[in-house]
C-alpha positions in Angstrom: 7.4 -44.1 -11.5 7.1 -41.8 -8.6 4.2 -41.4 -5.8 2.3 -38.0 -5.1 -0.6 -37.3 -2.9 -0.8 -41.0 -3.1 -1.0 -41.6 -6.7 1.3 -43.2 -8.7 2.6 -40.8 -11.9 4.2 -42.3 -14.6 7.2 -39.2 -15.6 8.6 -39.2 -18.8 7.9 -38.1 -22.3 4.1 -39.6 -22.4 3.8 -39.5 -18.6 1.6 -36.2 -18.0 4.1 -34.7 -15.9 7.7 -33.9 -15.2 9.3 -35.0 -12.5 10.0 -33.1 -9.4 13.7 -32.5 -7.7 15.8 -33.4 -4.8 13.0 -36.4 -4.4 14.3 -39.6 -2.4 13.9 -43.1 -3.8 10.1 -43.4 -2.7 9.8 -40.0 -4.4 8.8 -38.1 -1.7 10.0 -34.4 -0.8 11.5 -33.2 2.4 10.6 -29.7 1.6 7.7 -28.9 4.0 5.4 -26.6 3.0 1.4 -25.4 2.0 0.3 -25.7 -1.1 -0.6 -21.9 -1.5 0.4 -18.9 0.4 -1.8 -17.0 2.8 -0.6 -13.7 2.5 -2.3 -12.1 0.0 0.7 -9.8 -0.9 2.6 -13.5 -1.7 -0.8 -14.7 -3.5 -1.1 -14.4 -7.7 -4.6 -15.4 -9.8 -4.5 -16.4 -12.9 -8.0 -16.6 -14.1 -10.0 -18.3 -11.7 -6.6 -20.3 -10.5 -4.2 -19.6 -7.5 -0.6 -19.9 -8.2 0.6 -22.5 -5.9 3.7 -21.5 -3.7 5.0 -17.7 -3.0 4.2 -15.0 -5.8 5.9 -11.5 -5.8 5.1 -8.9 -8.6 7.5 -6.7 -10.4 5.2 -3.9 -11.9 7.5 -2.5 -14.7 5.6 0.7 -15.3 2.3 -0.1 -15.5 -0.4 2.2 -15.4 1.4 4.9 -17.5 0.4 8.0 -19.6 1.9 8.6 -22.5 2.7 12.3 -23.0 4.2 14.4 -26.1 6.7 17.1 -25.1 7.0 19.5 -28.3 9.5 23.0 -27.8 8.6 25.4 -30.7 11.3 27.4 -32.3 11.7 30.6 -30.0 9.1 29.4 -27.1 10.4 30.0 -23.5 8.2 26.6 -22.7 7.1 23.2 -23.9 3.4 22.4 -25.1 2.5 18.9 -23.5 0.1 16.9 -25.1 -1.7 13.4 -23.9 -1.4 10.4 -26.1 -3.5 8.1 -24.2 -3.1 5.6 -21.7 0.1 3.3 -22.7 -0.8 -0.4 -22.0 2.5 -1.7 -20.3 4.4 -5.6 -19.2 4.5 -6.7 -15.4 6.3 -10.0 -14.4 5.1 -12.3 -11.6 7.8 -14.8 -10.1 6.2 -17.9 -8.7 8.8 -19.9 -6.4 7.7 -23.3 -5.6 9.2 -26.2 -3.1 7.3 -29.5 -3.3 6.3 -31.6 -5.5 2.3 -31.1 -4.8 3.2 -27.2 -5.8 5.3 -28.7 -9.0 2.2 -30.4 -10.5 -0.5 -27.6 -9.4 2.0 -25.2 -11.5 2.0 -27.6 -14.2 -1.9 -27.9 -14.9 -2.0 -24.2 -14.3 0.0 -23.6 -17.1 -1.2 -26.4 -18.9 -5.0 -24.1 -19.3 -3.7 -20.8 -19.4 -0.3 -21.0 -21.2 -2.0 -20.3 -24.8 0.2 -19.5 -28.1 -2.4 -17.6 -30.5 -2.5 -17.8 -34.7 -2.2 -15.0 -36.5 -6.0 -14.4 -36.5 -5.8 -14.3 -32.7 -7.1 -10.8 -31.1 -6.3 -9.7 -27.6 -10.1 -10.2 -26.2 -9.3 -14.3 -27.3 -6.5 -15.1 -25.4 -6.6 -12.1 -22.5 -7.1 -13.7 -19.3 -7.9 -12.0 -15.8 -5.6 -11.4 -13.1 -5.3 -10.2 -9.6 -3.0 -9.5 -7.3 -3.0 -6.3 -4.8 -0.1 -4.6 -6.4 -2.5 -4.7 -9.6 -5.4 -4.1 -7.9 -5.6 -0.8 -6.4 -4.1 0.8 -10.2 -7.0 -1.1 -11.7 -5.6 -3.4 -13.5 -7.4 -6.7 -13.8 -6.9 -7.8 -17.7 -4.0 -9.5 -19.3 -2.5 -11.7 -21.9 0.4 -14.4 -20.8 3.1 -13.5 -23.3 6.3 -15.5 -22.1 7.0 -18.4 -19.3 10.4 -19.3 -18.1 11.9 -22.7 -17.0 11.9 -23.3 -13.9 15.3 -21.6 -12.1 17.4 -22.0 -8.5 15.2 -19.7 -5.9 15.5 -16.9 -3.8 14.8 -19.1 -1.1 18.2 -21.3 -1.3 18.2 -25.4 -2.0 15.3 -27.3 -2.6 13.2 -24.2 -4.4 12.9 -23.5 -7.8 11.2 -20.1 -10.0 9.5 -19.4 -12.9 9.1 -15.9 -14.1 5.5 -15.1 -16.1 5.4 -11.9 -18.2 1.9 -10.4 -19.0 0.7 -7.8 -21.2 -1.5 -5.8 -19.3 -4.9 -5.7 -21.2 -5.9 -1.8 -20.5 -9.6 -1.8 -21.0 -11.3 2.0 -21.4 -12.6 3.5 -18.1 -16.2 4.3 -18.0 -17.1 8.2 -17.3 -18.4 8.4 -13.7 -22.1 10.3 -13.8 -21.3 14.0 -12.7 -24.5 15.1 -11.0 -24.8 18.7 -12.0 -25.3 21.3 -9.2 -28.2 23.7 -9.4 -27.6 27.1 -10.7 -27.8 30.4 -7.8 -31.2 31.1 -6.4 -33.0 34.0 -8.5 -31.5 37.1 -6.6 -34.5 38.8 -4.7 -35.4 42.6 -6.3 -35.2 44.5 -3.4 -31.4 43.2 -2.6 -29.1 44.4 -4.2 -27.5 42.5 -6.7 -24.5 41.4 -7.3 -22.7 44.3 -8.9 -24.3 46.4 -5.9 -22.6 44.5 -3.0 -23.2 46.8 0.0 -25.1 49.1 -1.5 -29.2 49.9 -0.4 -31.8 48.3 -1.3 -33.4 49.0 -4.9 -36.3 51.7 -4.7 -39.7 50.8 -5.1 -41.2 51.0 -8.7 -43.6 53.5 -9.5 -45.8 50.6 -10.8 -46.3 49.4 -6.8 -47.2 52.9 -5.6 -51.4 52.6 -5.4 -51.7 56.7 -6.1 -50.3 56.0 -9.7 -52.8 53.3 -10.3 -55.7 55.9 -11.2 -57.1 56.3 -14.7 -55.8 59.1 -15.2 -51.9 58.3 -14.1 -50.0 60.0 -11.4 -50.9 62.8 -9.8 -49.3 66.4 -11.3 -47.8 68.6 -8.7 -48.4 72.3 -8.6 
């Protein structure tokens, strides 16, 4: 049995745990370092969870549209089509140090790690993510497909990676509210309009003129 955070874990088979490395005989770590990063750029959630140690994303051509490119027989061009928005994997590499990182990882994966039946659907077993490499391409929603075991670092001795590939879960946009403009102000009569642009102003109907208002219409010239 080892000690962590002042506990005492029993490893092994029914244990609860797996044992952390390069651990001295009272099972503590030399490896100094926070439980999670600060930087956000180093920072992965997984549902409401923090991945414990340094995160980095590898996007893998996400946010894609998926186009058809047909040449007709004869045509000097290409007619281009859209197929829709293509739903695409990411990975996210989590490298851990210490045994207090070790277990967090552990009980992460523990809730989130999730193998679906047959009758599974994507809206079951999709989780939410962040990260800012996700965020500003709007991607928030995504299943866990695969987890590695735990691999040497980047880092050097003492660290050790896992490698989490996610189906991104690409949910449809909503249509922003277009707030139509109003239409050109009625032209005014006595401008011209706007198949007359600088010419003189329309003359005055006969109807305005008060001498053609009599009962017996406008006046006959001699």
């Amino acid at each position: 049995m080892a000690a962590i955070s002042g506990q005492v874990q029993n490893f092994g088979p029914g244990g609860g745990g797996q044992p952390p490395w390069g651990n001295n005989d009272d099972g503590g770590n030399s490896s100094d370092a926070p439980l999670f990063a600060t930087d956000p750029w180093d920072t992965f959630w997984l549902g409401t969870r923090q991945l414990p140690g340094e995160c980095d994303i590898s996007p893998g051509g996400v946010a894609a549209v998926e186009v058809n490119v047909k040449k007709g027989k004869g045509m000097a061009g290409a007619r281009v089509t859209l197929a829709g928005y293509a739903p695409k994997q990411f990975q996210v590499t989590c490298e851990i140090c210490t045994a207090a990182q070790w277990a967090e990882l552990q009980d992460i994966i523990d809730v989130y790690w999730t193998i679906p039946n047959k009758t599974s659907n994507l809206s079951q077993i999709a989780v939410s993510v962040f990260h800012p490499n996700l965020a500003w391409i709007k991607i928030f929603s995504a299943v866990l497909v695969q987890v590695t075991p735990l691999v040497r670092g980047k880092s050097g001795e003492g660290f050790k990676m896992t490698t989490l590939t996610f189906q991104e879960n690409a949910t449809p946009q909503k249509k922003k509210n277009v707030t139509k403009s109003a239409g050109p102000p009625a032209e005014d009569p006595n401008l011209p309009n706007s198949n007359q642009r600088g010419g003189t102003p329309k003359p005055t109907p006969p109807s305005a003129n008060p001498a053609n208002a009599s009962v017996g219409g406008a006046p006959v010239s001699e």
